[in-house]
C-alpha positions as CSV (number, residue, x, y, z in Angstrom):
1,X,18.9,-12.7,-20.0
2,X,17.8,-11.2,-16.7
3,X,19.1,-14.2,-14.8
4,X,22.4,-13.8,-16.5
5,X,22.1,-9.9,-15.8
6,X,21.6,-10.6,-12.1
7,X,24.5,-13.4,-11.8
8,X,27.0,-10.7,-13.5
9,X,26.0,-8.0,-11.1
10,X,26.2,-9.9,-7.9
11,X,29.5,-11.7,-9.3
12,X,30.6,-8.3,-9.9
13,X,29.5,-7.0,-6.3
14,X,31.5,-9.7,-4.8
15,X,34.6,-9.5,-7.0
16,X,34.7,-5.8,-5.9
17,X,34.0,-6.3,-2.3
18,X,37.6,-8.5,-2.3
19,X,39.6,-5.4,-4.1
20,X,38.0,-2.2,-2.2
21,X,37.1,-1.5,1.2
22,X,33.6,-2.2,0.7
23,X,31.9,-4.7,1.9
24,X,30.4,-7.4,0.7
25,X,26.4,-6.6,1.3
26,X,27.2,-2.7,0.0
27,X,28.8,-3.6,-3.1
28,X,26.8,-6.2,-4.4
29,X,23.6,-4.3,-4.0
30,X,25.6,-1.2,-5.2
31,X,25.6,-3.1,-8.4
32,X,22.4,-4.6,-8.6
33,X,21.6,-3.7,-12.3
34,X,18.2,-1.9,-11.9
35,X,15.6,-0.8,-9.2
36,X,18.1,1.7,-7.8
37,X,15.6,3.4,-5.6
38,X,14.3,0.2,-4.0
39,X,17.6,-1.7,-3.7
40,X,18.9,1.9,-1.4
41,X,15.6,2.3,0.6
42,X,15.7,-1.8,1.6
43,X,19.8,-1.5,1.9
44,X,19.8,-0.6,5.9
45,X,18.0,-4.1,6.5
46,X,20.5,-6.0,4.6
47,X,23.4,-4.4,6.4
48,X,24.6,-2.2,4.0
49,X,25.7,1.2,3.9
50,X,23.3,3.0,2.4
51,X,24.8,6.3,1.2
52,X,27.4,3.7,-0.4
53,X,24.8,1.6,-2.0
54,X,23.5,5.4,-3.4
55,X,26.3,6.4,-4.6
56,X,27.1,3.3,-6.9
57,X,23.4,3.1,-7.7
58,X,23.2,6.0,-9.2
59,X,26.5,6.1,-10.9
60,X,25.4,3.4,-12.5
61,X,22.2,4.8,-13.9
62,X,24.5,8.3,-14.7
63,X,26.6,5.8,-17.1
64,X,24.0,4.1,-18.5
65,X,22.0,7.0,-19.8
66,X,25.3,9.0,-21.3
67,X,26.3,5.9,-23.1
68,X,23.1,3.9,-24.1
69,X,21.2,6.3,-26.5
70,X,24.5,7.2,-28.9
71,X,25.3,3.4,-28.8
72,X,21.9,2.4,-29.9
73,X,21.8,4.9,-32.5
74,X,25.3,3.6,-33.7
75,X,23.7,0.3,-33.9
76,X,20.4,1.3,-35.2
77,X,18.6,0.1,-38.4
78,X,15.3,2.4,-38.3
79,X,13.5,-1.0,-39.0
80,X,11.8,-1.1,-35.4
81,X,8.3,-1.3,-34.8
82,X,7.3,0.9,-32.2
83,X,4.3,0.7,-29.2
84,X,2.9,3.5,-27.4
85,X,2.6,3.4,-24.1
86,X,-0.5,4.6,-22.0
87,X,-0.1,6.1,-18.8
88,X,-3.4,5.5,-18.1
89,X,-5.4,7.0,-14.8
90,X,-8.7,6.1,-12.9
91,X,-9.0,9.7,-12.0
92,X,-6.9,11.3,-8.6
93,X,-9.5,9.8,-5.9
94,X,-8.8,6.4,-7.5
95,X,-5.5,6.8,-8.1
96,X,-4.4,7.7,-4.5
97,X,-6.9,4.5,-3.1
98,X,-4.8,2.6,-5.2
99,X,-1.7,3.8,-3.8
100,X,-2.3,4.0,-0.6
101,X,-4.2,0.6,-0.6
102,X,-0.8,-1.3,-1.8
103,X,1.4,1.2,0.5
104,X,-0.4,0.3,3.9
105,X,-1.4,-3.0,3.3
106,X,1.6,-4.7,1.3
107,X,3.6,-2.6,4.8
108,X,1.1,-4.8,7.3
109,X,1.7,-8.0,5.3
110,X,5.3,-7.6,5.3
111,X,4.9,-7.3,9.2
112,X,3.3,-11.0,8.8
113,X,5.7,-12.4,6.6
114,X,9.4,-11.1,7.9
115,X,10.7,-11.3,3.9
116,X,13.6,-9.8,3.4
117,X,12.9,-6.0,2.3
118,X,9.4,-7.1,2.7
119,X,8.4,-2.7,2.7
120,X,9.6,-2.4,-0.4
121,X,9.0,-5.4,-2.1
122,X,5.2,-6.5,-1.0
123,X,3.9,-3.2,-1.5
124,X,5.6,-3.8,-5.2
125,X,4.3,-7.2,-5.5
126,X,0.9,-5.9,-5.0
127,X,0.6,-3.2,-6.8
128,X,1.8,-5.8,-10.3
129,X,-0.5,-8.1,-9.5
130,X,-3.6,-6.0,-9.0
131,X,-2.4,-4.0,-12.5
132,X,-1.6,-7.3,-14.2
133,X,-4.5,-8.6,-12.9
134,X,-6.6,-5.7,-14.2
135,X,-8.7,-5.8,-11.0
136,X,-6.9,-1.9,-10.1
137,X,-8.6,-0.5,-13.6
138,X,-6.1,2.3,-14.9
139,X,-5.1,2.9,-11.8
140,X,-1.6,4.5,-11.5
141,X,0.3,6.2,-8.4
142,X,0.3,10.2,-9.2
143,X,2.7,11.9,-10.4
144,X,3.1,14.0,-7.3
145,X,3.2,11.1,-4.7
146,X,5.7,9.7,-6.9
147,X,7.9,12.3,-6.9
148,X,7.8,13.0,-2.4
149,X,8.8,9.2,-2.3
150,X,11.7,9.8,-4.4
151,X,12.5,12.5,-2.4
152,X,12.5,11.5,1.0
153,X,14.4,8.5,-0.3
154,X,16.9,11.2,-1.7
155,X,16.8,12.8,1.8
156,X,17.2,10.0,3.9
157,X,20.2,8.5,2.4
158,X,21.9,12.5,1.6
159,X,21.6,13.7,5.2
160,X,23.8,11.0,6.0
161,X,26.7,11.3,3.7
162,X,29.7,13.1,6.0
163,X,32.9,14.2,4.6
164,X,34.7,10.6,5.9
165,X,31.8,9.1,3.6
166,X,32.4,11.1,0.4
167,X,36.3,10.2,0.7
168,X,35.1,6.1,0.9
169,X,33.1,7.3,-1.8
170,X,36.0,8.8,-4.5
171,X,38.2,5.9,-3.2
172,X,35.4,3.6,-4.5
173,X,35.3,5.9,-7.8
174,X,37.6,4.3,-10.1
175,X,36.8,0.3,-9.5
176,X,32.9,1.0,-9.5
177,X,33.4,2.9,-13.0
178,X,35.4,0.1,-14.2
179,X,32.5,-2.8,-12.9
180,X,29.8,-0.7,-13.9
181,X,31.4,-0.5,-18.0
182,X,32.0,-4.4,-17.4
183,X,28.3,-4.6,-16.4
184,X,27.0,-2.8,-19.7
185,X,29.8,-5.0,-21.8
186,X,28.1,-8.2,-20.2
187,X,24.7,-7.2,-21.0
188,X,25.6,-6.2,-24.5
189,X,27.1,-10.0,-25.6
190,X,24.2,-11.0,-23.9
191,X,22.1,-8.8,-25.9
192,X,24.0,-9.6,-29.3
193,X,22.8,-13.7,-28.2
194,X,19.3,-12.8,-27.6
195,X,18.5,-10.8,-30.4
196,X,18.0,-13.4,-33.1
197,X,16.3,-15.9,-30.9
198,X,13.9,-12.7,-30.0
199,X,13.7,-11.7,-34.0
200,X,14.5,-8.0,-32.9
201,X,16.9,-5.8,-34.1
202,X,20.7,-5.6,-32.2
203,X,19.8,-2.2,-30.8
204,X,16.8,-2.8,-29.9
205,X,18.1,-6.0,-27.4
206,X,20.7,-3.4,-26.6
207,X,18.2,-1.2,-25.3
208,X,16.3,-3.7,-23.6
209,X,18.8,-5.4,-22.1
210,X,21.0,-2.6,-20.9
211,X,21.8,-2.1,-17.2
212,X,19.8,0.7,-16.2
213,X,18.5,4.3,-17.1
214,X,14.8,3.2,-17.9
215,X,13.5,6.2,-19.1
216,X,16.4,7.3,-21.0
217,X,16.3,4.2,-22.5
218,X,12.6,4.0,-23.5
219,X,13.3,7.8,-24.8
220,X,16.0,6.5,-27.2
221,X,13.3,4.0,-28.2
222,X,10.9,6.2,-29.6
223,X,13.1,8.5,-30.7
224,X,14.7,5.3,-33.0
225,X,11.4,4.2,-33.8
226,X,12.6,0.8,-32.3
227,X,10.5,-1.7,-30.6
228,X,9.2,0.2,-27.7
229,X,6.9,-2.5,-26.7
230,X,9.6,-5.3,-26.2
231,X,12.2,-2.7,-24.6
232,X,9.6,-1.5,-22.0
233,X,8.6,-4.9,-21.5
234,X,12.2,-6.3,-20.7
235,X,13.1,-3.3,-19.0
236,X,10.0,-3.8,-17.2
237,X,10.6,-7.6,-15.7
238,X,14.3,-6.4,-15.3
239,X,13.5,-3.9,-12.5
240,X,11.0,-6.5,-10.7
241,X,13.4,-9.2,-10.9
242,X,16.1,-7.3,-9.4
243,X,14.3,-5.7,-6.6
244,X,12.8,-9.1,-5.8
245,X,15.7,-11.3,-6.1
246,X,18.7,-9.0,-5.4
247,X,17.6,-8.8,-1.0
248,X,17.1,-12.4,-0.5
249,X,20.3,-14.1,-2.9
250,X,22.4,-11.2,-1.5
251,X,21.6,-12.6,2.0
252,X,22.7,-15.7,1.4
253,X,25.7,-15.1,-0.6
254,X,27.3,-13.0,2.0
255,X,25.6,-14.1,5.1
256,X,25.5,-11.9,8.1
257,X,28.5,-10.4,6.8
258,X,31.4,-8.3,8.7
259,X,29.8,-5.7,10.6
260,X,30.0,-2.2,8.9
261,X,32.1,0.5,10.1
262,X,30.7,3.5,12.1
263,X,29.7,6.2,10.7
264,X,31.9,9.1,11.2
């Protein structure tokens, strides 16, 4: 399911990239189905435009969160089984150890390794496998940490939009709308095949297989009473699998690519 996720939104990203003015590198990471704010912060060192890559991004999680809680409860049987989730904590000293642990040294082995959005995804890498692992405890990054790295992500990409980048944007409107409701039609067939070889419910593959809009999505779980567990876990691997996959396939689909227009 994830594989066939990832191969819809990079054939997608290419399909598009023939039709608009965007480029190959922005839309196909502009369509990466999940990991929004990793796939823009590693974006620059593919050669995409970021604020582009943004913009479709979160589009694409704006979609996905009007359309995927009425849908599943259209589809919903109230026979789910749900699963609590436990946000855990190894107290504030622990928790910023942890964080700051993964941050600086998954940053210095990137440095070793040269991978391909090696910031982002080492740091990521590390962090799963010390919680899979269990060796990090209950450790968790806080809240408020958490929320500045969104928001210097936010500002970094915002402060460069200019007015000739919101017209690219709206010109890019209609056909990213139209890929992004292919996207979630994909994922749904998908999710229609997967749910009796899984022995779940339709709307409960629907809401672990959609596109996007992770938390809106787990809220529409519990709210269902559906099978929070398998959603979250799905959802889960999803996310990972994008962000790992997406930098380095992306790269050697479109090469080094045209070189992007200046900014103006």
């Amino acid at each position: 399911m994830i594989v066939g996720t990832l191969a819809a939104s990079l054939g997608a990203g290419l399909l598009m990239s023939r039709v608009t003015e965007a480029d190959a590198p922005t839309a196909s990471l502009g369509l990466i189905a999940g990991g929004a704010s990793g796939i823009v912060a590693m974006s620059d060192e593919l050669g995409a435009d970021a604020r582009m890559v943004a913009f479709m991004q979160y589009l694409r999680v704006l979609v996905v969160v009007l359309i995927a809680p009425p849908l599943a409860h259209l589809f919903a049987t109230g026979g789910g089984s749900g699963g609590g989730i436990d946000a855990g904590g190894a107290g504030l000293a622990g928790d910023l150890a942890f964080t700051v642990g993964c941050a600086v040294g998954g940053v210095l082995l990137a440095q070793v390794t040269r991978l391909t959005g090696g910031s982002v995804l080492v740091p990521l890498a590390l962090a799963a496998g010390l919680s899979i692992s269990g060796l990090s405890g209950d450790a968790v990054v806080p809240d408020l940490v958490e929320q500045v790295g969104f928001a210097l992500i936010g500002l970094q990409v915002g402060l460069r939009f200019t007015v000739a980048s919101l017209r690219e944007a709206r010109n890019l409107l209609p056909a990213t709308l139209v890929a992004i409701v292919a996207l979630i039609g994909v994922c749904a067939a998908m999710a229609a095949g997967m749910a009796p070889l899984a022995d779940v419910s339709f709307a409960d593959a629907y809401l672990a297989t959609t596109p996007g809009g992770l938390y809106a999505v787990l809220a529409a779980a519990a709210d269902l009473g559906a099978n929070t567990t398998f959603v979250v876990a799905v959802q889960a691997l999803r996310v990972f699998v994008m962000v790992l996959a997406a930098p380095p396939l992306v790269r050697l689909l479109v090469g080094r690519g045209p070189p992007r227009r200046a900014s103006a």
